[in-house]
Structure formats: structure tokens, C-alpha cells
KEKE-3310 file (N, C-alpha, C; in steps of 0.2 Angstrom, whole numbers, plus 5000, padded with zeros to 4 digits):
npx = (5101:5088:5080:5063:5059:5070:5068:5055:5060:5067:5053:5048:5057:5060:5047:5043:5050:5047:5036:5040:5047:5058:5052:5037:5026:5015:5013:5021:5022:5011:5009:5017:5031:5034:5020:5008:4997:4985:4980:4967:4964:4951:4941:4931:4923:4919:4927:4945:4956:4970:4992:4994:5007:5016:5010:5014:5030:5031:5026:5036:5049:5049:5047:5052:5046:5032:5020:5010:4995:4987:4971:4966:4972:4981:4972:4961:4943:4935:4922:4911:4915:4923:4937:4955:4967:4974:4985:4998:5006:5018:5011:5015:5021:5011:5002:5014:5014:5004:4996:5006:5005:4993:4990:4998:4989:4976:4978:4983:4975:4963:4966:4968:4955:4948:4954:4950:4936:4937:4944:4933:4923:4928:4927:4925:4931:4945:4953:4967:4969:4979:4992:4999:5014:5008:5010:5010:5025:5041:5031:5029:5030:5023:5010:5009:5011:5000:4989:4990:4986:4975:4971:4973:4987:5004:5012:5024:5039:5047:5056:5067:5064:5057:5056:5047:5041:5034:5023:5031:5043:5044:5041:5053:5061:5061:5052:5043:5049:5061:5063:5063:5073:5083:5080:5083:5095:5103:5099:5105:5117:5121:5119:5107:5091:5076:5058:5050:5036:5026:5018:5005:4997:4987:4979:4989:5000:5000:5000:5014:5022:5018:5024:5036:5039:5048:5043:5036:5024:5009:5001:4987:4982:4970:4963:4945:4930:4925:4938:4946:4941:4943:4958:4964:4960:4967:4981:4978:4983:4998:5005:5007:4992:4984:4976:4974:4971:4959:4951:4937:4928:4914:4917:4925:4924:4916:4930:4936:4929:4932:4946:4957:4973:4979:4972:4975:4973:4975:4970:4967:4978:4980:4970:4964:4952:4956:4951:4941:4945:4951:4961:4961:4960:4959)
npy = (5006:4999:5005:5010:5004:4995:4986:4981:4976:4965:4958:4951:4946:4937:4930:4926:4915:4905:4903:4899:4888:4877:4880:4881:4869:4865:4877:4876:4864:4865:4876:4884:4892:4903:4909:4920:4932:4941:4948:4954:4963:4961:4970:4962:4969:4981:4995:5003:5005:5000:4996:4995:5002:4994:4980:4982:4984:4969:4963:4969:4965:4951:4948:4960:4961:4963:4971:4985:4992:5003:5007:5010:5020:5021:5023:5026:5025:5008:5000:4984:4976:4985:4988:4987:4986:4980:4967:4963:4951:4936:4920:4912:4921:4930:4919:4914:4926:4930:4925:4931:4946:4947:4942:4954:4964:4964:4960:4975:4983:4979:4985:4996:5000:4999:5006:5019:5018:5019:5034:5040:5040:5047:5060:5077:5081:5084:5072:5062:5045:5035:5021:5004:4992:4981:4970:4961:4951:4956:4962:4974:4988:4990:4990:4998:5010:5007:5009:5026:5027:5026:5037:5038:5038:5036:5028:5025:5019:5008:5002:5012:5022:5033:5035:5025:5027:5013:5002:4993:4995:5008:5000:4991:5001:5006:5018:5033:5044:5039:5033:5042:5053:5042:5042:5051:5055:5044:5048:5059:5054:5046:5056:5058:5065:5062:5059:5058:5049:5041:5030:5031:5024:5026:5041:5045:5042:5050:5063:5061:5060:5074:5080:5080:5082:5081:5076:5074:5065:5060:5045:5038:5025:5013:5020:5026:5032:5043:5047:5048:5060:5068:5067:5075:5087:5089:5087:5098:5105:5104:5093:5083:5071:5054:5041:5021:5006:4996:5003:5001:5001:5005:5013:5024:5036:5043:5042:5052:5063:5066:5076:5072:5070:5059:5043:5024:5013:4996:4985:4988:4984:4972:4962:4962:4960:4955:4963:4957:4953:4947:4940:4937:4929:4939)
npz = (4998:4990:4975:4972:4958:4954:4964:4959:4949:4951:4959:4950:4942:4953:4951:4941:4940:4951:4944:4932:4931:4924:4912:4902:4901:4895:4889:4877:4872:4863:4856:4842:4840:4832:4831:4833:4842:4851:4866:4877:4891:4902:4910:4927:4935:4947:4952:4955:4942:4945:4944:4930:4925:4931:4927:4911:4912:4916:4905:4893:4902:4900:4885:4875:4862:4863:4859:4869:4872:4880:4885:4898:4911:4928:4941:4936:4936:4934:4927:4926:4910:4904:4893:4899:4894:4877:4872:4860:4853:4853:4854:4864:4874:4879:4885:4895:4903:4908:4919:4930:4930:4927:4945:4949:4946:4950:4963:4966:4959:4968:4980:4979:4974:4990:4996:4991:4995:5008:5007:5002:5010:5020:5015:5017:5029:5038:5038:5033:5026:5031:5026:5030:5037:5038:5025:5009:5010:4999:4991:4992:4990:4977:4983:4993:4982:4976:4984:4985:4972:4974:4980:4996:5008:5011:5023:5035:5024:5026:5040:5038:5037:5043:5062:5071:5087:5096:5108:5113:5109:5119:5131:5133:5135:5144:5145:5141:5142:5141:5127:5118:5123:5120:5107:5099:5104:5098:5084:5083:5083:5072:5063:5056:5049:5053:5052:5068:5078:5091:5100:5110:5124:5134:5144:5153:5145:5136:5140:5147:5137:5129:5140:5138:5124:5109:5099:5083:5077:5088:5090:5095:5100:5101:5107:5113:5100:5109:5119:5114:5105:5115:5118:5108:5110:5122:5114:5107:5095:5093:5091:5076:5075:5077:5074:5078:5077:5079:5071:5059:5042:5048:5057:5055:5050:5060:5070:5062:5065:5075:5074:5072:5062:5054:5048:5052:5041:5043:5035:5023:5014:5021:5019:5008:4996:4978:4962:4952:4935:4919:4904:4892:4875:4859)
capx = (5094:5085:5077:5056:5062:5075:5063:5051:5063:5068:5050:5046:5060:5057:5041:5046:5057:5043:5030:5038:5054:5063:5049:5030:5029:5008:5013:5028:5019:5005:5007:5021:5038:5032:5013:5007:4990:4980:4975:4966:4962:4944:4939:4924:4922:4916:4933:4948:4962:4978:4997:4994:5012:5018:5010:5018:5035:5029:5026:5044:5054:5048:5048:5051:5044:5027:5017:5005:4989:4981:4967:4963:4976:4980:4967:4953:4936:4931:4916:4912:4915:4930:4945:4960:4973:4977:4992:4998:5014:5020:5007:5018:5026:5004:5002:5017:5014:4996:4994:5007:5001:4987:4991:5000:4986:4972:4980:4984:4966:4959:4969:4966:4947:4947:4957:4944:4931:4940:4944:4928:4918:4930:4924:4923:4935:4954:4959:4969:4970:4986:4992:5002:5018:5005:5009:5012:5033:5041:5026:5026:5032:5017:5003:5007:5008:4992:4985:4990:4980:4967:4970:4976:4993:5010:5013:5033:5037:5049:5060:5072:5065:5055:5057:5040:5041:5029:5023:5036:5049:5044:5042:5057:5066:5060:5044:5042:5056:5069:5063:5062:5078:5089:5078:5086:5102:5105:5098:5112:5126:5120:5118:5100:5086:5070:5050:5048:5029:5027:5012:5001:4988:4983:4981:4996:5006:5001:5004:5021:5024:5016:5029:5044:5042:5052:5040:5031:5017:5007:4998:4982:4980:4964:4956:4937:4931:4926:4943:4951:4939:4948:4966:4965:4959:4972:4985:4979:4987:5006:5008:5002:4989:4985:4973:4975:4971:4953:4945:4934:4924:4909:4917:4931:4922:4918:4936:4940:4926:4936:4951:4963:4976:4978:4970:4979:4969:4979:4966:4969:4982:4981:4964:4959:4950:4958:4947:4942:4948:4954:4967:4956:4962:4951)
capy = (5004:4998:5009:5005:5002:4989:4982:4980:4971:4957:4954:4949:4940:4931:4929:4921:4909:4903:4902:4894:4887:4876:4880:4883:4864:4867:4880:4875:4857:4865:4883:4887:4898:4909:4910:4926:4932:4946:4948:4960:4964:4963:4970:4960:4970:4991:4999:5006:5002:4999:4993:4995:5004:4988:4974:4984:4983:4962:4958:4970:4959:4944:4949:4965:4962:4964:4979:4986:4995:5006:5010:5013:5023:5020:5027:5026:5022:5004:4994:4977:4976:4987:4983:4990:4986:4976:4967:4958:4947:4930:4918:4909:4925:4930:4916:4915:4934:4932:4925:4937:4951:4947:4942:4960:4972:4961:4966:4981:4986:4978:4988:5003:5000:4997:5014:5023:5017:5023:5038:5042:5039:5055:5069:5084:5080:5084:5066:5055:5037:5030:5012:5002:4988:4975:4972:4956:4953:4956:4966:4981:4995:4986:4990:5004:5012:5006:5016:5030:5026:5025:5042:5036:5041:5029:5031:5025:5013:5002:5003:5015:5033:5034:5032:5025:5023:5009:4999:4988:4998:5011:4996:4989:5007:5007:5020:5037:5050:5036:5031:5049:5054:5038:5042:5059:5054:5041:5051:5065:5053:5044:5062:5057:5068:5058:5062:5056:5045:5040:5029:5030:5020:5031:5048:5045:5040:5056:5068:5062:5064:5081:5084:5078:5085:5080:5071:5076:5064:5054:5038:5036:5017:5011:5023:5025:5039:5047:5046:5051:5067:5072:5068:5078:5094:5090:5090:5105:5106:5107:5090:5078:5067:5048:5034:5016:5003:4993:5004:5000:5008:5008:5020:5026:5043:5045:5046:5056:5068:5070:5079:5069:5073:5053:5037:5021:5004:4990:4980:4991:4979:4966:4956:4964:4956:4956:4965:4953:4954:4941:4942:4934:4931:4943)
capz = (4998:4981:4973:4969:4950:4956:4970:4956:4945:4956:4960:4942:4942:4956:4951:4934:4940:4953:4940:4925:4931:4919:4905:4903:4897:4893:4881:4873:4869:4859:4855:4838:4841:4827:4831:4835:4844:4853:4872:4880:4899:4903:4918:4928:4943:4947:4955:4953:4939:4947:4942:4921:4924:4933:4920:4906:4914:4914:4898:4892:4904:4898:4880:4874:4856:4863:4859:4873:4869:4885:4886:4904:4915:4934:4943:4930:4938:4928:4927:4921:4904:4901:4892:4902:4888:4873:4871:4853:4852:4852:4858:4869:4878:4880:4889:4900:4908:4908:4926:4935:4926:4932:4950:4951:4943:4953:4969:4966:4959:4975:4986:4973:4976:4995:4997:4986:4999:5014:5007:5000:5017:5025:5011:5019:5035:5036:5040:5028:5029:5029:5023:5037:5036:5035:5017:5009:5008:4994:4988:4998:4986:4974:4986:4992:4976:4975:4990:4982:4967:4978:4985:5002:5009:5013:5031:5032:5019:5031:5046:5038:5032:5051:5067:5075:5093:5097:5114:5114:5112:5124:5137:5132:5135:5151:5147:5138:5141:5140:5123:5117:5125:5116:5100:5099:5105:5089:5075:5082:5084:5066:5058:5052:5052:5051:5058:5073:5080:5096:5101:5117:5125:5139:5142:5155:5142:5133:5145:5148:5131:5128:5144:5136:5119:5105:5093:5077:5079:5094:5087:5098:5100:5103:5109:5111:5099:5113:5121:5105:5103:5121:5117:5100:5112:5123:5111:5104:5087:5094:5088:5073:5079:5070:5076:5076:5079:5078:5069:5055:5039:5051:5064:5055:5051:5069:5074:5058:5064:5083:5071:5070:5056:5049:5053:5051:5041:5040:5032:5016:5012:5024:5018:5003:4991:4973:4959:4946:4929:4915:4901:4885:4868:4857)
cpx = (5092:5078:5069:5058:5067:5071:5058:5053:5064:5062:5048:5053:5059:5049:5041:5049:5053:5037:5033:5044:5057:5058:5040:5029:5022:5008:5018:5026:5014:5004:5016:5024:5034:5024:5013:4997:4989:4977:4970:4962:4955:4943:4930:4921:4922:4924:4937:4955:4969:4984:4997:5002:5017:5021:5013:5026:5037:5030:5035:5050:5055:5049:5049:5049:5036:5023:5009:5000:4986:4977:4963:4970:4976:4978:4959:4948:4936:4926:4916:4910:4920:4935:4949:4966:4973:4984:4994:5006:5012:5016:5010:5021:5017:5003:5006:5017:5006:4996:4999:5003:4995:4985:4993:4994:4978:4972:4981:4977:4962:4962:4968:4958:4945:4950:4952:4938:4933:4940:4936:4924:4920:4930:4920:4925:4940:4956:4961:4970:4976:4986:4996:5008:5013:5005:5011:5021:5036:5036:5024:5024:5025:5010:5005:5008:5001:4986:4987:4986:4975:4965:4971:4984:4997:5011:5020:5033:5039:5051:5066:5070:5059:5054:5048:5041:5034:5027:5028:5042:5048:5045:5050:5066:5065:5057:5047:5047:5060:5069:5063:5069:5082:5086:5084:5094:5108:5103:5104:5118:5126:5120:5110:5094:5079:5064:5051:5040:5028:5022:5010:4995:4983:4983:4987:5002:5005:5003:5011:5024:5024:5023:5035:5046:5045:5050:5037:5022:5015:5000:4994:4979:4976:4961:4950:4937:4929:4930:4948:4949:4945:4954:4968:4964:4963:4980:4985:4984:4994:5009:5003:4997:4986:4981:4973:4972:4960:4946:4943:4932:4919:4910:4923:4929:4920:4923:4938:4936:4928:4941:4956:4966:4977:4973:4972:4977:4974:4974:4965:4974:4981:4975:4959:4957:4952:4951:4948:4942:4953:4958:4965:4960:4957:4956)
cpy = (5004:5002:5004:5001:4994:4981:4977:4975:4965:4955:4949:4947:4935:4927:4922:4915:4904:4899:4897:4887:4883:4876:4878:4876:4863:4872:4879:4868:4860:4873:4883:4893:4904:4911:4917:4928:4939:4944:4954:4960:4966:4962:4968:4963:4976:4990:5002:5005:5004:4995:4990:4995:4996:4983:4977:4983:4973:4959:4963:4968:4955:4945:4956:4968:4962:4970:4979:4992:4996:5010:5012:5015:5019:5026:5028:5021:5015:5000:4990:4979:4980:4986:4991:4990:4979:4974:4961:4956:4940:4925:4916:4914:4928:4925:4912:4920:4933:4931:4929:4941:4952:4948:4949:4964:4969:4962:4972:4986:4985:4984:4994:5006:5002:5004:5019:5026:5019:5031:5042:5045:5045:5060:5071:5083:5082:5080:5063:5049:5036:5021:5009:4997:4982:4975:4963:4956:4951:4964:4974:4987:4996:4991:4996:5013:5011:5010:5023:5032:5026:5031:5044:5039:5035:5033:5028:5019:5006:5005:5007:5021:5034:5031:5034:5021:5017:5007:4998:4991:5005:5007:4995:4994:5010:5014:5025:5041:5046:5034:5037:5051:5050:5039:5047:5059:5049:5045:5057:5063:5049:5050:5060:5062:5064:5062:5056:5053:5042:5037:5027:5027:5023:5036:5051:5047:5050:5060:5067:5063:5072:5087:5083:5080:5080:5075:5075:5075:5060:5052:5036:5027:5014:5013:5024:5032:5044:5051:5050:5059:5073:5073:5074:5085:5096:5090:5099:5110:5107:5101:5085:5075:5061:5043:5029:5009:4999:4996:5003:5005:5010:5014:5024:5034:5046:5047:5052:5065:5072:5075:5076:5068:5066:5047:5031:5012:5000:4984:4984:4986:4973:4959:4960:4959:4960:4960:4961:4955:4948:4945:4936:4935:4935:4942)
cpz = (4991:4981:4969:4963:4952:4960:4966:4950:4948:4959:4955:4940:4946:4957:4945:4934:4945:4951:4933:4925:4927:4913:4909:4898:4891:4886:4878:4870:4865:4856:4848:4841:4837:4828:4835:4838:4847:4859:4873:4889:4900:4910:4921:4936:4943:4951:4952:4952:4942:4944:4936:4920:4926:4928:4913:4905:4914:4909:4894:4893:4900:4889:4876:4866:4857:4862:4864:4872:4875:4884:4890:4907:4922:4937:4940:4936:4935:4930:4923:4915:4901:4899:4894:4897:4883:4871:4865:4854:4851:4856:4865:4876:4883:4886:4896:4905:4909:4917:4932:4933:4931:4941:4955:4950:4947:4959:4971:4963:4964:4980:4984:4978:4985:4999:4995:4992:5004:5014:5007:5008:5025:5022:5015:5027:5032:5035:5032:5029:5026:5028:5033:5035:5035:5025:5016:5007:4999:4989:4989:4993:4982:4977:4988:4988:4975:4980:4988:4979:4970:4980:4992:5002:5012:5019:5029:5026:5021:5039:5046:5036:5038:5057:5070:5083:5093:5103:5117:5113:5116:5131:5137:5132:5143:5152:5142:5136:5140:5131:5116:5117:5118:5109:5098:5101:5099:5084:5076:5081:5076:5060:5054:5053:5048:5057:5063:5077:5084:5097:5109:5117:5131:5140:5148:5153:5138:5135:5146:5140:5127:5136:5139:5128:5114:5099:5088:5077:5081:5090:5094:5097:5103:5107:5106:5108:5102:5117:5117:5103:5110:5119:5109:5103:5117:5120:5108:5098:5089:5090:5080:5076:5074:5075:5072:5081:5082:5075:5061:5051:5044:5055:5060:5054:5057:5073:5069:5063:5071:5079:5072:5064:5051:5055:5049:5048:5038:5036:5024:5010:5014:5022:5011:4999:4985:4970:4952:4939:4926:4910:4895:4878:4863:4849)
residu = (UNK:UNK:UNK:UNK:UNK:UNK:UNK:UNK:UNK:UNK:UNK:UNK:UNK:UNK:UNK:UNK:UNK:UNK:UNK:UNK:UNK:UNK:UNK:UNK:UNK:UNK:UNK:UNK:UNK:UNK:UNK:UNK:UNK:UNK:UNK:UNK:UNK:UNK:UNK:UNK:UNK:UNK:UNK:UNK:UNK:UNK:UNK:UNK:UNK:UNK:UNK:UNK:UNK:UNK:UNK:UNK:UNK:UNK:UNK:UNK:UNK:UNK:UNK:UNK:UNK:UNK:UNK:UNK:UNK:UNK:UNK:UNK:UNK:UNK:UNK:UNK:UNK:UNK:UNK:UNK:UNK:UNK:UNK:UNK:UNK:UNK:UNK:UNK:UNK:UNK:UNK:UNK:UNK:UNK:UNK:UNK:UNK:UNK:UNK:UNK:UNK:UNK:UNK:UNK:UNK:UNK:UNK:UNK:UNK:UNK:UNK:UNK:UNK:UNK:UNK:UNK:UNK:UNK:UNK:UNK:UNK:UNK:UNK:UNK:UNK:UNK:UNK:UNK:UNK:UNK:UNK:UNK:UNK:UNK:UNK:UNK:UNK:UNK:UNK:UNK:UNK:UNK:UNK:UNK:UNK:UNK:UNK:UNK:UNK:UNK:UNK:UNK:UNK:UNK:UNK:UNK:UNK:UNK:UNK:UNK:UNK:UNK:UNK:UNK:UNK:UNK:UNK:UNK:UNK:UNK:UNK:UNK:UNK:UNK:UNK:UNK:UNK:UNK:UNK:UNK:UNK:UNK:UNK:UNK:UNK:UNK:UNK:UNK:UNK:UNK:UNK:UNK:UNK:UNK:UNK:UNK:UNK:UNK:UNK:UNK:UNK:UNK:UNK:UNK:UNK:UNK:UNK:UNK:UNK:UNK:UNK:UNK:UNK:UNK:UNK:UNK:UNK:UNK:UNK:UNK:UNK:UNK:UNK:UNK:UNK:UNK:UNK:UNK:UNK:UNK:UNK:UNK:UNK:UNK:UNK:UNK:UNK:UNK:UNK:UNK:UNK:UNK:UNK:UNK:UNK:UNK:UNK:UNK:UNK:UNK:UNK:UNK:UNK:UNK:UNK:UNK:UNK:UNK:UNK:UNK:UNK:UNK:UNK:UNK:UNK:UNK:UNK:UNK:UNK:UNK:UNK:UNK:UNK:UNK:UNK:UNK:UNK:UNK:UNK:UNK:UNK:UNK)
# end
């Protein structure tokens, strides 16, 4: 498996290769080899600065004679008008990195921001918001990193470091204990030891799972928060417990306020709005 480092290298190549392909013809027609210049990162939007360490890594690929100047960290609160970094080199190297750069720390500051606000909104609860696989491809590592920054938590990061039962493969195992039973049966013939997550939609399904044991933690999927307040006093702290599934900022304190240990927004990544910011010669 590739390591984030690695992951993060071949986007920014494959980014590069997308974006300028046989030559940046706009800058190379009008901008001198030897010219030299001065950017710096203006932030136009209240949130919270993300993927500085990224865009750093950005402009070193593409040219590694540029010197970068931070002056906001990941994490920093910013308001409009802040400069988050200055960056001096070759104008032409300036204006090839500017629009990923941008493209990266844009995203990743929205996602930053929109985390922040989740969390915030459950001060003084135990829940933590988890991120979810809706990510954009390619990008994953990216973002949720960025959830981080935000103070949120990475639920798995793919299909390989947890086993998440879901609907579809409970159906398609022919129901609860048989999905359970064969979980447990691969991870011992595989030698793996991974968490375990199982997700219910009624309190059926939950009971037969609280029969049958062998999970870490049951993922309440679309339950009402009143449904959810029950299932969490039926579980009775034996196992995790995780809601999912149509809930919004409006309600999400609501379920957090039943006790339930994570809750799960896909719209953290999946529709965020970037957080605007330019990359200005100064």
C-alpha cells in the first residue's frame, strides 16, 4: 500500500501533467527564464487554513529553488485579509503552481472550515463527527487530512484497515449472523486483526446483532432521533455506537445529545464549498 507521502506525490504529478501538459504556452510567451518575482497567499474568506504543508510540497516539486514564507500554520483561524504565506522565485515557476496550490489549499480549507462547524455545534457532548468515503478520487488522503484540521475524526480511510459491514453485504450474506460469522472467519484465515462495524436499520437487526456479538461498533442508519435515543440505551455501552445517515447541521446535535459515540457527515467532503483565497503578485 502507498504511503500518504507517496499518494500525495503522484497527485501533484498527475496534476501537473493535466494542467500544463506540453508547456504553460501563456507563460513561456511573455514572462523571461531569469525574471524573478514575489507572490503571496491572500486569504478572502473567515475559516480555517488548511494544506499550507501540501502547497509547500507544490511549489518544491515543481521547482525546488523557491523560497516559502509561512505565516499562517494548518489550523490557524483566518479572516479576510490575511496573508497565509509568501512565496519568491522564478516568475514563471509562480505562475505555473499557483492554480493547483490553489485548487489544493482551497479545498482543503473548505473542508477545514465545514469540519470546524460540525464540530463546534457538539461542544460539550461526547460525540465526534467522523468524515466518510465520499471524498473526491484521488484526493482522499487530501481531505481527510483536512477533517482533521478541522478537528473531526477519519472513520476508515479505505476498504483495507476496516471491515465495515453494511446493508448490502449483510443482504447479500444472507443476514446478520452469517455476515458476522464469515467476517470473523477471513480475518482468522487472513491473520488480520482489524475493528469491526456493522450497520442496522431496525431494531431487529440490532437485537440480532447484540445476540450474536462480535462487533466493536453498530452504525444506526437512519434512525429517527428518537429511535436512536432508544437504541443507544439498548445497547448499553457494550458496544460503539455511530449514526448515519440523513443527518444534517440542523439536527445533528440532537442525535449527538441521545449518546451516541461518533456521527457520520458525508457532506464534509462531499459538497463543500471551497474557502476563497488568491495567490497575488505583491
Amino acid at each position: 500500500m502507498l504511503s500518504v507521502d507517496e499518494l500525495t506525490d503522484k497527485l501533484i504529478d498527475l496534476s501537473f501533467a493535466e494542467d500544463i501538459g506540453d508547456g504553460d504556452h501563456t507563460t513561456l510567451c511573455c514572462i523571461p527564464e531569469d525574471a524573478m518575482g514575489k507572490s503571496r497567499l491572500l486569504i478572502k474568506e473567515d475559516g480555517i487554513l488548511a494544506g499550507v504543508e501540501v502547497a509547500k510540497e507544490v511549489f518544491r516539486r515543481f521547482d525546488p529553488e523557491m523560497q516559502i514564507e509561512v505565516l499562517m500554520q494548518d489550523g490557524t483561524r483566518v479572516k479576510k485579509g490575511d496573508v497565509a504565506m509568501v512565496v519568491t522565485g522564478r516568475i514563471r515557476s509562480l505562475l505555473q503552481t499557483e492554480r493547483l496550490m490553489l485548487n489544493i489549499m482551497q479545498r482543503m480549507s473548505g473542508i477545514a472550515t465545514m469540519t470546524d462547524k460540525y464540530v463546534r455545534r457538539l461542544e460539550g457532548t461526547n460525540t465526534r463527527v467522523l468524515d466518510t468515503r465520499k471524498t473526491t478520487p484521488g484526493m482522499r488522503m487530501l481531505e481527510k487530512q483536512a477533517v482533521k484540521i478541522g478537528g473531526g475524526c477519519n472513520h476508515r480511510i479505505g476498504l483495507f484497515d476496516m471491515i465495515l459491514l453494511k446493508d448490502n453485504h449483510v443482504d447479500f450474506s444472507g443476514g446478520i449472523s452469517n455476515a458476522i460469522n464469515r467476517c470473523h472467519e477471513y480475518l482468522k484465515n487472513k491473520g488480520l486483526d482489524l475493528k469491526i462495524e456493522i450497520e442496522v436499520r431496525s431494531f431487529d437487526e440490532l437485537q440480532q446483532v447484540i445476540d450474536c456479538g462480535g462487533v466493536n461498533r453498530i452504525m444506526l442508519d437512519n434512525f429517527s432521533v428518537e429511535d436512536t435515543r432508544k437504541a443507544v440505551e439498548i445497547v448499553g455501552g457494550r458496544y460503539e455506537t455511530e449514526s448515519s445517515g440523513g443527518i444534517t447541521f440542523d439536527t445533528i446535535r440532537d442525535y449527538a445529545e441521545c449518546g451516541v459515540d461518533f456521527i457520520s457527515v458525508g457532506a464534509l467532503t462531499h459538497s463543500v464549498k471551497g474557502l476563497d483565497m488568491s495567490f497575488k503578485a505583491c
